[in-house]
Structures are given as C-alpha cells and as structure tokens.
N, C-alpha and C positions, 0 to 999 in steps of 0.2 A: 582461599581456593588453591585446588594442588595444580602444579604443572599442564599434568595430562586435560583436567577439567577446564585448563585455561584455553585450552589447544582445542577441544573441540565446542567449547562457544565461541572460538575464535573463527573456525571451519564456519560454523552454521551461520554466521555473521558475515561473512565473507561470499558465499553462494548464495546467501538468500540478499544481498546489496548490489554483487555482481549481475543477478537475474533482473533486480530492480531498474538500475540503471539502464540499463537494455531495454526494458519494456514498458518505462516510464511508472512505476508502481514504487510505491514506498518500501516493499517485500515483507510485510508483514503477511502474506497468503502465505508466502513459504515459510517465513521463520517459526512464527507461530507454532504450527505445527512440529516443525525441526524440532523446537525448543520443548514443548511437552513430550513430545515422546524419543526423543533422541537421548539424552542425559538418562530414563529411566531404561530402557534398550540397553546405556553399557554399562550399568551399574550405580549410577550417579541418586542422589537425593533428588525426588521429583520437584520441579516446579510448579506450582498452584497456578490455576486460568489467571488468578491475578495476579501472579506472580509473570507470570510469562506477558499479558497485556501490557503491565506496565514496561517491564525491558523494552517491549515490542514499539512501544511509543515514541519512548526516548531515542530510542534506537531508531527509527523511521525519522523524528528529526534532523538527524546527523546525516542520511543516507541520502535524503531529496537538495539536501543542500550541495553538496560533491555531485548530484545528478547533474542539478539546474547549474551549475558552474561549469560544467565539461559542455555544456549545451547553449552559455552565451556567444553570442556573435553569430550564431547557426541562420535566424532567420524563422525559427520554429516554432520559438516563444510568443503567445498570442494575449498582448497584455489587457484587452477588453475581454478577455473569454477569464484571466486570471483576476481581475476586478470584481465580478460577478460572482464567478464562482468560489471565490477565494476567500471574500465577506461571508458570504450565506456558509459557508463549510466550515468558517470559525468558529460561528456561530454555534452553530453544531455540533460540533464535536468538542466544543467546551463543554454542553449541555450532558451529551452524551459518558464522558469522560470522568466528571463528576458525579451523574449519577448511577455511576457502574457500581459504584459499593452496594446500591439496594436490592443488586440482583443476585441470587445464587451463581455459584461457578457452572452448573447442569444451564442455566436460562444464558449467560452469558456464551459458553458453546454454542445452543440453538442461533441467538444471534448471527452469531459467525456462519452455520453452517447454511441460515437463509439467505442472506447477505450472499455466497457466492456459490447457492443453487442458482438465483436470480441472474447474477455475471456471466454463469458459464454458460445459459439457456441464450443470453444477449449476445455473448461470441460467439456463436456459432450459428445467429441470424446474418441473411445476406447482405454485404457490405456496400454492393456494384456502385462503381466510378463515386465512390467518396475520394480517393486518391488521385482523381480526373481533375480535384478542384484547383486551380490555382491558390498560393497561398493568401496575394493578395485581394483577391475576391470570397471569402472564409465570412459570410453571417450565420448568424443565429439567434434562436427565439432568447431574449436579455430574461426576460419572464423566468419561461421553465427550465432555462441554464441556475437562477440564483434557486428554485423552487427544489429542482431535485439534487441540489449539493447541501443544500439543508437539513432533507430529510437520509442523506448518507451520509453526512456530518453525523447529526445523532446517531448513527445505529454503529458505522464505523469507531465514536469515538469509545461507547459501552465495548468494544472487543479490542483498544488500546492498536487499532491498524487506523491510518489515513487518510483509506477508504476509495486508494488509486484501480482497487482491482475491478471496483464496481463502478467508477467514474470515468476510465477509459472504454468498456465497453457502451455507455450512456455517451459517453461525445462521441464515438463512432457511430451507431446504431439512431439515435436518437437525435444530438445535434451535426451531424453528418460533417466532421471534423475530418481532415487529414490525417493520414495516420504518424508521420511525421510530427507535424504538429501535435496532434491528440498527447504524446509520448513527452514529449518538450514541456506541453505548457500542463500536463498532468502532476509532473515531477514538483512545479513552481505550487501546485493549485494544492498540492499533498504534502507539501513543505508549510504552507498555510496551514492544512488543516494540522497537521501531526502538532503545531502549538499549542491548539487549542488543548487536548487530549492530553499531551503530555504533563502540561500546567496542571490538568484535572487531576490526572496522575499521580503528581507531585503533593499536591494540596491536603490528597488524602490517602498520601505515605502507599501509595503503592506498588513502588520502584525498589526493585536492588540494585545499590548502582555499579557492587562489584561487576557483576555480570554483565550489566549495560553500557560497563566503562569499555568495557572487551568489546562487544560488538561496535561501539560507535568505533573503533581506532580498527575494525574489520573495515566495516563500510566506507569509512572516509578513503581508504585501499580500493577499497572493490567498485565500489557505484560508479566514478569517474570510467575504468576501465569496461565498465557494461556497456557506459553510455557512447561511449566512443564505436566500440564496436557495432551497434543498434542504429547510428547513423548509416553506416556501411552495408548495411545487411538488408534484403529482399523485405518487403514491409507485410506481405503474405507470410512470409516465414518469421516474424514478431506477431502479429494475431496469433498463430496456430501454438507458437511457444505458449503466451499467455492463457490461450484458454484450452491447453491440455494442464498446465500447474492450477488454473483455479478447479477446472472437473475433478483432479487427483486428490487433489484436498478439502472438495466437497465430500466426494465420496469417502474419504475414510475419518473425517469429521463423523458425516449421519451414520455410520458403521457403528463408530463407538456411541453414538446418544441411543439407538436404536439396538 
C-alpha cells in the first residue's frame, strides 16, 4: 500500500470510529460505505462488498473495545441487558458471518440497505420520557431482548457490521432503554457481536488485513475520543446525529441497487 492510500484508510477509520464511539455504534453504517466508494472517488483499486465487510468487521472489533473502556466506571453499562443480548447476537452473527460467502455481493447490499431502512424509520419514532428512567429502575422484556439480537445478529453479521445501528434504535424504541445507557451498553453488546462476524470472516478468508491493520490503529485513536465527548453532549443531539448517518446511507445504498 502507497503512503497516500495509507492516509485515506486511515481518515475513513478514524471518523467513522470517532462517530461510533459517540453514538454507541460499532461504525460500520459509516465506514462501509466510506470504504466502497471513497478509494474508487480518488482513484484507488475498488474494494469488493466483501472485501470491504470483512475490513468492516475486524475493524468494528477494535473500535467497541476502546468504546466500552472510555465508558467503564460511567454507571451506563447495563450488564443483564449485555448477557441477553450479547449470547443471542453471537450467535447470530456467527451464523450470519459465515454464511455471507453464499450470497452475491448485489444480495449482500440489499441486506445492508434493509437493515438500515428499518433503523432509520425506528429513529425517528417518538422516544417520550425514555430519558425520564432512572438508571437504576431500567427492566425489560429478557424474552424479546435475546429474540430480536438474534435475528440482527444474523443479518448484521452477512454485511460484516455489529449491527449497533439497528440495535440502539430497538433498545430505545422498543425496550425503552436510556439513552445513555442504550450507547454504553450497545458498544459492550456490538463488541460481542463484531466476534462472532469477524471469526466468520476469518474462517473464510475474507479480510485484508493490510487495510484492516490501518483502520484498527485509526479506531483504537478515535473511538475513546467520540466516547468521551458523547458522555457530555445533549442525548437529543446523539439520536438526531445517528439517524441522519443511518438515513444518508440508506438512501445512497438503495440509489445505487436501484
């Protein structure tokens, strides 16, 4: 790899880990896309969907781990929501991970671009006094917590992301999580799943690791610094971040399939 090529997987690794960490997401909604069409934009050799899922993988392991460490001792971390959810989403996204090779690179996009039509329709339902909860009075259904990390386990791990973009919208919306919280223990619950995915990943050889060495040594940089910030910041003003980057990248996903 030349200099310059080093330098902008290095950028796209570094904003799309800095956004993560801030908004509790592994960043694969943004790299992903960074990654396929940024390198052919300046000239570079295109990356393949699976070429880009697997970086996206490995890379999302490095990036939740530097999250969830700037976020111990917070109070945020919700380790019955991470038990549930974080079995069922291994699970998953092992499944999912290994059997991405039977699917075309065109089926693997659709994937992705359903997956965060679905997210972005869930951001922008009304959220009222989920924020109101105290942190230690926080349940939820154990059932359809492990039920629907399972079934974004799978779909997440076929497009080599974590599957934080579609799992924090579902603990806000659905198990009516803090959003605090939701961001903290998302990081932990997409640090689980990005193993499953990535191993899958591995197994059948679908990683570069030049590429993926660059981004993890971005993230392990940037994700710490999001997450910090993300603590500080108006918790209306992190929803709205996240679901204008999953809309912008739904729509120029279906753009190109369509």
């Amino acid at each position: 790899m030349s200099i310059d090529f080093i330098i902008v997987i290095f950028f796209i690794g570094f904003i799309g880990s800095f956004i993560s960490g801030m908004v509790g997401i592994g960043g694969s909604i943004i790299k992903y896309p960074m990654l396929l069409y940024i390198p052919v934009m300046l000239g570079y050799t295109a990356f393949s969907a699976h070429e880009v899922s697997g970086i996206s993988a490995i890379q999302v392991f490095f990036a939740t781990i530097a999250g969830v460490w700037a976020y111990r001792g917070s109070g945020y971390i919700n380790k019955a929501l991470i038990a549930y959810m974080g079995g069922a989403i291994l699970v998953g996204s092992f499944i999912g991970g290994y059997g991405s090779t039977l699917l075309s690179e065109q089926a693997i996009n659709i994937v992705y671009a359903i997956l965060a039509t679905i997210a972005v329709i869930m951001m922008f339902l009304p959220k009222k006094g989920v924020d109101d909860i105290p942190l230690d009075q926080v349940v939820f259904h154990k059932g359809l917590a492990a039920g629907l990390a399972l079934i974004v386990g799978i779909a997440a791990g076929i497009v080599g992301a974590a599957g934080a973009f579609i799992l924090v919208p579902i603990m806000l919306v659905v198990l009516k999580i803090p959003t605090r919280m939701t961001i903290a223990t998302s990081l932990a619950i997409t640090f689980i799943s990005s193993i499953g995915s990535t191993v899958g990943k591995i197994v059948t050889d679908q990683i570069l690791y030049g590429p993926a060495a660059v981004m993890i040594v971005a993230s392990l940089i940037a994700a710490p610094l999001g997450a910090k910030l993300g603590q500080k910041m108006n918790t209306k003003y992190l929803q709205w971040i996240l679901a204008l980057l999953i809309l912008g990248t739904a729509i120029k996903i279906w753009s190109d399939i369509l």
